[in-house]
C-alpha positions as CSV (number, residue, x, y, z in Angstrom):
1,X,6.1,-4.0,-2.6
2,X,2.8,-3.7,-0.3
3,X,0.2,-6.8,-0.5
4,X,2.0,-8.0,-3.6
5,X,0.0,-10.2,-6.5
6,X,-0.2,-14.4,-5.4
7,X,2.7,-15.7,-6.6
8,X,5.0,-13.1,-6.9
9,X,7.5,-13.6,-4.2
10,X,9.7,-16.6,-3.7
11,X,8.3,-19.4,-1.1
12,X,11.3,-18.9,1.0
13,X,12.3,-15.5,2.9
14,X,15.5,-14.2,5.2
15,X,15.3,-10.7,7.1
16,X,18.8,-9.7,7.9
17,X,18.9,-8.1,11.6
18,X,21.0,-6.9,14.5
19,X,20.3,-9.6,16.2
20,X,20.6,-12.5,13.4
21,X,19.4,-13.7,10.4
22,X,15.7,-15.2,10.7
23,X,14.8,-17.4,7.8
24,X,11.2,-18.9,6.7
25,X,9.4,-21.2,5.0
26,X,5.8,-21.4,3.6
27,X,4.0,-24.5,5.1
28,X,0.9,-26.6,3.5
29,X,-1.6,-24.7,5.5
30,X,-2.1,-20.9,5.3
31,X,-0.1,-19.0,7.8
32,X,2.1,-21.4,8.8
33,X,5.5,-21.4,8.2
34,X,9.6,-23.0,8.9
35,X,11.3,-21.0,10.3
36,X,15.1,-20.5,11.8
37,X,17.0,-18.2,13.5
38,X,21.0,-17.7,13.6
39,X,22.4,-15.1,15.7
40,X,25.5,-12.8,15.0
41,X,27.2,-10.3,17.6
42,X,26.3,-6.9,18.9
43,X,27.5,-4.5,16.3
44,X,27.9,-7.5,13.7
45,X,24.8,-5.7,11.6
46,X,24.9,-1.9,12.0
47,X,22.2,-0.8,9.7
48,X,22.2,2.9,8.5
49,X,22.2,4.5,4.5
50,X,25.8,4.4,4.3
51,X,28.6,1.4,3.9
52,X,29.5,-0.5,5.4
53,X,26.0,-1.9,7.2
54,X,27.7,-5.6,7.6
55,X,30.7,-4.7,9.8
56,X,31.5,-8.5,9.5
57,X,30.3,-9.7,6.3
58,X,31.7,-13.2,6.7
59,X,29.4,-13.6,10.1
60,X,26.5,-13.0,8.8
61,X,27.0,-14.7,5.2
62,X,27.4,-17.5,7.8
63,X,24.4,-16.7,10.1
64,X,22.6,-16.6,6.4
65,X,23.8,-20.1,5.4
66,X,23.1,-21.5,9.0
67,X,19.4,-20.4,8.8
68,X,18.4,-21.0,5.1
69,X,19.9,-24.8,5.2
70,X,17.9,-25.1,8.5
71,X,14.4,-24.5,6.6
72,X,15.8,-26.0,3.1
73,X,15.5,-22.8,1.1
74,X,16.2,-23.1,-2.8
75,X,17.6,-20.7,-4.4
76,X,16.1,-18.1,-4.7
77,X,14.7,-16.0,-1.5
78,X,12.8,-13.3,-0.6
79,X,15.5,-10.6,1.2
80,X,14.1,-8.3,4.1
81,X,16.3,-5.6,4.8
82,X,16.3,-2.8,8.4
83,X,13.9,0.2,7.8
84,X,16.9,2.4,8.6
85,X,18.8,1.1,5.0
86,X,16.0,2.6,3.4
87,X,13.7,5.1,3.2
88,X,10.3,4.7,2.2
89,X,8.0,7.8,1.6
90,X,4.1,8.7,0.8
91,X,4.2,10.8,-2.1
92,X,1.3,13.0,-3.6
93,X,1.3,13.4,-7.4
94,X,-1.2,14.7,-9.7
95,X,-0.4,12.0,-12.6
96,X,2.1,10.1,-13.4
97,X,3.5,8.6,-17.0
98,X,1.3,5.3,-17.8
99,X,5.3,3.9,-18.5
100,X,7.1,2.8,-15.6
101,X,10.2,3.7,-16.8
102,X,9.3,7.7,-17.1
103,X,7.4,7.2,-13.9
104,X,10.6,6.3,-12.6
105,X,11.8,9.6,-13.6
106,X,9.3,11.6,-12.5
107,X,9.4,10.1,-9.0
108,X,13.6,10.7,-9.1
109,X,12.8,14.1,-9.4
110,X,10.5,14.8,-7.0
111,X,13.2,12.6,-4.4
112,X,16.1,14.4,-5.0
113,X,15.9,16.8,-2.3
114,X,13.9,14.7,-0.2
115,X,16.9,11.9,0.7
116,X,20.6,12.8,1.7
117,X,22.2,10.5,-0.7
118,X,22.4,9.9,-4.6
119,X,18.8,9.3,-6.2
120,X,20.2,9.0,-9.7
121,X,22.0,6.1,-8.6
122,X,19.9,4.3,-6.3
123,X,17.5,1.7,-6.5
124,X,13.6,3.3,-6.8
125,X,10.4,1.2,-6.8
126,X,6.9,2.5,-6.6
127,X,3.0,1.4,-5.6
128,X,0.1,3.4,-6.3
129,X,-2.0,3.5,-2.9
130,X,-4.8,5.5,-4.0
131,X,-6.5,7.9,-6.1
132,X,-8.6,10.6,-4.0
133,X,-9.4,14.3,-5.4
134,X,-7.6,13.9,-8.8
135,X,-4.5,13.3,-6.7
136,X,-2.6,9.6,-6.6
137,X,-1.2,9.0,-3.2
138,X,1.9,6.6,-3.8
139,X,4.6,4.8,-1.8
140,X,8.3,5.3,-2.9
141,X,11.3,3.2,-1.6
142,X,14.3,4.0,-2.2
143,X,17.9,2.8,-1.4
144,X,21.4,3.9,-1.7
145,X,22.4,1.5,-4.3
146,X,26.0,0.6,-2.7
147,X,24.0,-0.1,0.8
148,X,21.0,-2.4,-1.7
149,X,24.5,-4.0,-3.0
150,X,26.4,-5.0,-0.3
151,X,23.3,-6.6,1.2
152,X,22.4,-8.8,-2.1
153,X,26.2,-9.6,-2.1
154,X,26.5,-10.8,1.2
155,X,23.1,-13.1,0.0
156,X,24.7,-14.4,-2.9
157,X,27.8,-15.1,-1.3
158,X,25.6,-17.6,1.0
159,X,24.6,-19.5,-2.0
160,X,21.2,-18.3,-2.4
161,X,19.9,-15.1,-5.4
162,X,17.5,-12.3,-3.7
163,X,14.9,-12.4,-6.2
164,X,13.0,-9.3,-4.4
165,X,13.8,-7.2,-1.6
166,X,11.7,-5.4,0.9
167,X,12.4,-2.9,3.7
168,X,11.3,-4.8,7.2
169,X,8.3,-2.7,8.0
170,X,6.9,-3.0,4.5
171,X,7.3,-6.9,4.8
172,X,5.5,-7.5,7.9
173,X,2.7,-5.1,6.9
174,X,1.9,-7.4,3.9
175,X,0.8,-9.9,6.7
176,X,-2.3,-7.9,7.7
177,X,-5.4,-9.3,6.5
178,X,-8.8,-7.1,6.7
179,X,-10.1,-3.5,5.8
180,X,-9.8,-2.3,9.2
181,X,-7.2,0.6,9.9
182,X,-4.1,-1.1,12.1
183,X,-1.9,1.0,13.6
184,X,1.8,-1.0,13.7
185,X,5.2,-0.2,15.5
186,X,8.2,-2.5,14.2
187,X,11.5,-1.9,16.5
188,X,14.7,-3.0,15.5
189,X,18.1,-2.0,17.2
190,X,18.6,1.4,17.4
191,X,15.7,2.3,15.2
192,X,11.5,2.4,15.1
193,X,8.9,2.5,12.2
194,X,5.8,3.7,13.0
195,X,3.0,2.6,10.5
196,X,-0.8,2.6,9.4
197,X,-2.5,0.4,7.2
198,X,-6.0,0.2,5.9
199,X,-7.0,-2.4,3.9
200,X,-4.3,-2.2,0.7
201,X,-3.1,0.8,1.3
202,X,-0.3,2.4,3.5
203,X,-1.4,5.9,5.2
204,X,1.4,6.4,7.4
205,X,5.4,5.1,7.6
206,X,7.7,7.0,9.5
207,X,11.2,5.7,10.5
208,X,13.6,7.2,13.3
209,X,16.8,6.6,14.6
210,X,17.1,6.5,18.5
211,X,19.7,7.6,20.4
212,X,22.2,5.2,22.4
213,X,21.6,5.8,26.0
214,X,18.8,3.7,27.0
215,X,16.7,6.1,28.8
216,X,16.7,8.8,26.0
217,X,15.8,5.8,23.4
218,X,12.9,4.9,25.7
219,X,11.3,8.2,26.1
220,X,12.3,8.7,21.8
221,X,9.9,5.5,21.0
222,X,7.5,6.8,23.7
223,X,7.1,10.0,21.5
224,X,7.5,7.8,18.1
225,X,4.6,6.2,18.8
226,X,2.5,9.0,20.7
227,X,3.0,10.9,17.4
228,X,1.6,8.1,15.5
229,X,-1.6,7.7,17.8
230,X,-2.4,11.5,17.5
231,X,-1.9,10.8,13.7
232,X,-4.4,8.0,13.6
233,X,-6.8,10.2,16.0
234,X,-6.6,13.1,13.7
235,X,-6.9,11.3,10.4
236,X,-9.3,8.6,11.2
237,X,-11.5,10.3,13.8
238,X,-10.6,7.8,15.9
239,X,-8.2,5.7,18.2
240,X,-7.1,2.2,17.8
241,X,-8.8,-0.4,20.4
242,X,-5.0,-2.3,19.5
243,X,-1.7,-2.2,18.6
244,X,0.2,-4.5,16.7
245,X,3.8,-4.7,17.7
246,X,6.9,-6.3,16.1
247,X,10.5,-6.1,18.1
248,X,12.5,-8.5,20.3
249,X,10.8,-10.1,23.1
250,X,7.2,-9.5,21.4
251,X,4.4,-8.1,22.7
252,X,5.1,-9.4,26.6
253,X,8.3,-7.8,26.2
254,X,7.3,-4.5,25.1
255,X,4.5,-4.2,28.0
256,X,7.0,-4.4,30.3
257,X,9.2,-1.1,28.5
258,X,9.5,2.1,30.2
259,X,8.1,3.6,26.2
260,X,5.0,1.4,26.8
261,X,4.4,2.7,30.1
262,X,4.8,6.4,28.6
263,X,2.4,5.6,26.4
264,X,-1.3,7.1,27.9
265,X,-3.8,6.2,27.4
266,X,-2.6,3.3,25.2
267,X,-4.2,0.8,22.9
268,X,-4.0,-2.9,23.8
269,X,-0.5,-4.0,22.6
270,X,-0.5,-7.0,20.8
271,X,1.7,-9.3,18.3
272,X,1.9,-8.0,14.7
273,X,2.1,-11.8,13.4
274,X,0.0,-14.5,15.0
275,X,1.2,-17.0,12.1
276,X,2.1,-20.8,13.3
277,X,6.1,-21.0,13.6
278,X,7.5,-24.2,13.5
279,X,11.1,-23.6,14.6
280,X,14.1,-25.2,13.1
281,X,16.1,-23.6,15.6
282,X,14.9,-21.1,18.4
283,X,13.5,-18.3,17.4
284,X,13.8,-15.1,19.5
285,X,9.9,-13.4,20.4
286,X,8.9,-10.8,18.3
287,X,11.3,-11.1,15.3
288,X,8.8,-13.1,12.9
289,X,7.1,-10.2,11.1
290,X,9.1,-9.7,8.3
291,X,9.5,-12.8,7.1
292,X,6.0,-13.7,7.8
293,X,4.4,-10.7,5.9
294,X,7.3,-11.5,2.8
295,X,5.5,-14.8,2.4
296,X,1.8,-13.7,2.6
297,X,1.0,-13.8,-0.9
């Protein structure tokens, strides 16, 4: 899932959005990529951990083919779905079976009461972060199966097979590159991840919904994200000298917010991906991250 082995991942990717479908392409030289974007309607994509997600499947299976043709995708794709269709968790664990299969189990167990919906049914995967103090620190995703299905279907129905899919957050982190702590906030409709990475591993991922009315939703990802800098201050001994951001309008964008403005002191905010776009078809500020970080391997 997180900084995956070279190779791994198809050289084609398509993050599925409120806003549209973005779709990318590996280029010859490193970090630069296709890329295309087709937009749906408000309320076309209404991601959550129940069906339906796609309120009109046909417009985005459309949005999808519009995008993929527009960077010539093969077949096979790299599917990055909203944070808020998943949930992805840092688990402790004292050991775990060498056998992924019984691993499986044993993290299935330890989900149960930890997600409100169907573990025994739903799609699992897990990384081993870390080992510190006899203890393995791990990161868990895990999504209803019926939401995981309706947005492979939709995929398939474009003409195209997700070979992996990756929650958006996790995507865009794989983009990172260095040892140094980065503290990230991804923003995508009515929802926020907050999340810290240090080298390969994932310390921190927290997802929230926000409310509706926009001045509650700006003073919820004010408090998202001061949470997040008094997490990095407490466990790092530190604060972050930046910010990388991913949402719609970018960087520029988000220093303009009424959240960014709540945010004091704050670190300088800048853009979580800084790879070379050549667009296809415009591409809305900010929205790159996923499919960037899906392709850096």
């Amino acid at each position: 899932m997180f900084k995956p082995v070279p190779g791994s991942r198809p050289k084609v990717a398509c993050e599925i959005r409120p806003e549209g479908v973005i779709a990318a392409r590996s280029g010859k030289k490193h970090g630069e990529i296709a890329a295309a974007f087709a937009p749906v309607r408000e309320g076309t994509v209404v991601p959550g951990l129940k069906v339906p997600n796609l309120a009109d499947a046909r417009a985005v299976r459309t949005a999808l083919e519009s995008a993929l043709e527009s960077v010539g995708a093969s077949r096979e794709v790299t599917l990055v779905v909203p944070d808020a269709a998943a949930r992805v968790l840092l688990l402790d664990f004292d050991e775990l079976p060498s056998k992924r299969q019984e691993a499986l189990s044993v993290v299935r167990f330890r989900l149960r009461k930890m997600v409100p919906f169907d573990v025994e049914n739903a799609a699992v995967s897990y990384q081993v972060m870390a080992k510190k103090d006899d203890q393995l620190s791990v990161l868990v995703t895990v999504m209803p199966r019926d939401v995981l299905e309706e947005y492979e279907s939709v995929v398939r129905d474009a003409g195209y097979e997700p070979a992996a899919v990756l929650p958006s957050t996790l995507a865009a982190a794989a983009a990172i590159e260095g040892e140094s702590a980065t503290l990230m906030v991804n923003h995508s409709g009515a929802s926020v991840t907050t999340a810290v990475t240090q080298g390969n591993e994932m310390l921190l991922h927290r997802s929230m919904d926000l409310p509706a009315e926009p001045q509650a939703r700006e003073e919820e990802m004010a408090q998202a994200v001061i949470t997040a800098l008094a997490w990095y201050e407490d466990t790092l001994r530190t604060l972050p000298s930046t910010m990388s951001y991913a949402g719609p309008g970018g960087a520029n964008a988000a220093l303009q917010s009424r959240w960014s403005a709540l945010v004091q002191p704050a670190p300088r905010l800048v853009d979580l991906t800084t790879a070379e776009a050549s667009a296809m078809t415009s591409v809305p500020a900010g929205v790159l991250a996923g499919v960037t970080g899906a392709l850096a391997n």
